[in-house]
C-alpha positions as CSV (number, residue, x, y, z in Angstrom):
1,X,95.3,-259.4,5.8
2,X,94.6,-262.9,6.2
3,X,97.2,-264.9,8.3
4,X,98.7,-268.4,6.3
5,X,98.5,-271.4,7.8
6,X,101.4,-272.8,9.0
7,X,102.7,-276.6,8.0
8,X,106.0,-278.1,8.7
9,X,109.2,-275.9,9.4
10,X,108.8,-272.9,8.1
11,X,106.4,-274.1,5.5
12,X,103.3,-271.5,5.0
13,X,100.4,-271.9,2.6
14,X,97.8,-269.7,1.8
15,X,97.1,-265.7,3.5
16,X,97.0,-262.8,2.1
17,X,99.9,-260.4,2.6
18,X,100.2,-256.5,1.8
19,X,103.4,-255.7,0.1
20,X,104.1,-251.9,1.4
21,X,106.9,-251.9,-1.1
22,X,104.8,-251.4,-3.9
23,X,101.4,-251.4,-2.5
24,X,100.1,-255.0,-3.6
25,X,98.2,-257.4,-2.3
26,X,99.6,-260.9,-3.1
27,X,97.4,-264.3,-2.2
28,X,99.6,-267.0,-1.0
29,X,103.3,-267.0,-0.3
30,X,104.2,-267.9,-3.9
31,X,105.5,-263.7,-5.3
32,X,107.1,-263.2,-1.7
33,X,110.2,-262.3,-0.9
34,X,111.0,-261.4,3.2
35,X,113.2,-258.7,3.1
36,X,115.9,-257.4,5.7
37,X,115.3,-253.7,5.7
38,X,119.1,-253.4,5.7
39,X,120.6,-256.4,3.5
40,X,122.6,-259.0,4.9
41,X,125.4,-257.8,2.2
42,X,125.2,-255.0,3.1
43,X,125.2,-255.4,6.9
44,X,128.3,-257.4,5.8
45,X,130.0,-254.6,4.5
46,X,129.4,-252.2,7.5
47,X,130.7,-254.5,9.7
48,X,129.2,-257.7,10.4
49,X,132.0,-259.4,8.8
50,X,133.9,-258.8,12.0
51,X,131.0,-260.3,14.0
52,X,130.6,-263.3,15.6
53,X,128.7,-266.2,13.6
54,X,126.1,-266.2,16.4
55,X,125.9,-262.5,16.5
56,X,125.1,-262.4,12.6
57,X,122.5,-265.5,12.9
58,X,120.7,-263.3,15.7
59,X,120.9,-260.2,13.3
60,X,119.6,-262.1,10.4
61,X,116.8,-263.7,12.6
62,X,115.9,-261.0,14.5
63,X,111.9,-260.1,14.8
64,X,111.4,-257.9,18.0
65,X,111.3,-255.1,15.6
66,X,109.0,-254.9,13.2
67,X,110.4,-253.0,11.0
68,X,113.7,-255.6,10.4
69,X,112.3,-258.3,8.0
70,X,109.0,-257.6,5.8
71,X,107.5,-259.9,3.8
72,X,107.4,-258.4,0.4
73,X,106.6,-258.8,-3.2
74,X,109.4,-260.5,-5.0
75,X,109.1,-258.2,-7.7
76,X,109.8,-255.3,-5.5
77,X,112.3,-257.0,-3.4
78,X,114.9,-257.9,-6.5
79,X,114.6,-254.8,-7.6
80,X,115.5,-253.1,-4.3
81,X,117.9,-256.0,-4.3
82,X,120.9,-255.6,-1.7
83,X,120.9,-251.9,-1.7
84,X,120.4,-250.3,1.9
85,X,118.0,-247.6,2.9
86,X,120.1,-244.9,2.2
87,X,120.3,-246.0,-1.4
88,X,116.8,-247.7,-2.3
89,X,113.6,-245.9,-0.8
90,X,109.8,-247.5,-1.4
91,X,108.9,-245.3,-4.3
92,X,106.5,-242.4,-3.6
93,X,104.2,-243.7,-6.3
94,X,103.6,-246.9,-6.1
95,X,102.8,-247.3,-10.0
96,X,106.1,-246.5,-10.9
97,X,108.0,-249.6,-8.7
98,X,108.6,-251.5,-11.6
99,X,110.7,-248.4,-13.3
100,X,112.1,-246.7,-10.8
């Protein structure tokens, strides 16, 4: 895809990102959600209430796996919403995203 360019803190403009979720390609950062594989709720629930406040800030932050935080369509993410894994999988086709 194309990378954004970067402006400010956290600030992006323009790219082009592939949203695996529901196989779209999205131009900009505008209909982009990022997206914590396993929610922050429900990280929260299984424990990370109990955690430290630095240890859930490094959790929340935490990129040395790729597979943690995704940038995704919006669409795809509210509807995935703060379900985990074991509740809400990518749907096999990816047509039916918006119904499933």
């Amino acid at each position: 895809m194309v990378p954004p360019t970067v402006t400010g803190r956290c600030t992006l403009s323009g790219g082009r990102w592939y949203s695996w979720y529901d196989n779209t390609v999205i131009d900009g950062p505008r209909g982009l959600d990022i997206d914590h594989l396993v929610p922050l709720a429900e990280a929260w629930d299984s424990g990370a209430s109990a955690w430290t406040r630095q240890r859930r800030v490094t959790y929340a932050n935490y990129l040395d796996d790729e597979r943690h935080i995704e940038a995704v369509s919006a669409r795809s993410n509210r509807q995935k919403a703060d379900q985990d894994p074991t509740t809400w999988l990518v749907p096999d086709n990816p047509q039916n995203a918006a119904t499933t």
